[in-house]
Steps between C-alpha positions, in 0.01 A plus 500: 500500500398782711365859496565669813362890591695620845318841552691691792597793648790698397641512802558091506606497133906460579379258770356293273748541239780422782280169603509383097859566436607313835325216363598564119155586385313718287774556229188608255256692569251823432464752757219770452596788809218687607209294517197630663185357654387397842464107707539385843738772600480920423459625209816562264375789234810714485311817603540774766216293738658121402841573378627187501523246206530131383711320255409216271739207449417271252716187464414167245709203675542130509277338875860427691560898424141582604580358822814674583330832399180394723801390813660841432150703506366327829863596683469912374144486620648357868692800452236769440154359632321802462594598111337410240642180305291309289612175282270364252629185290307354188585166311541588119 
């Protein structure tokens, strides 16, 4: 079993979610919206200087599923190079 964290930008979310459901993915799963913090790309804080802001997707899946989510990931980030999308996966 897996525990996967997808940490994005709102503006890819219905990408993502588009890229799941064309595979039949992701039927459960948490979603925190506005998540803040900073990585490799700008900042996402939700204020007047960095306005924009991150979700959290958390997803606990079987390994086939955790490849189809990790397929569907790599083709939005083709997509949108220079967002922020970040896919962490732990075994539990």
């Amino acid at each position: 079993m897996k525990r996967i964290e997808l940490i994005a930008n709102q503006s890819v979310e219905e990408d993502l979610l588009e890229a799941f459901e064309k595979r039949d993915i992701v039927k459960s799963f948490t979603k925190i919206p506005g998540v803040h913090g900073s990585g490799n790309s700008t900042p996402k804080r939700g204020d007047h200087i960095w306005p924009e802001e991150n979700f959290l997707l958390l997803v606990f899946c079987e390994d086939p599923e955790a490849e189809l989510i990790k397929e569907a990931v790599s083709e939005v980030k083709q997509l949108f190079e220079n967002e922020g999308i970040k896919l962490f996966i732990s075994n539990i």
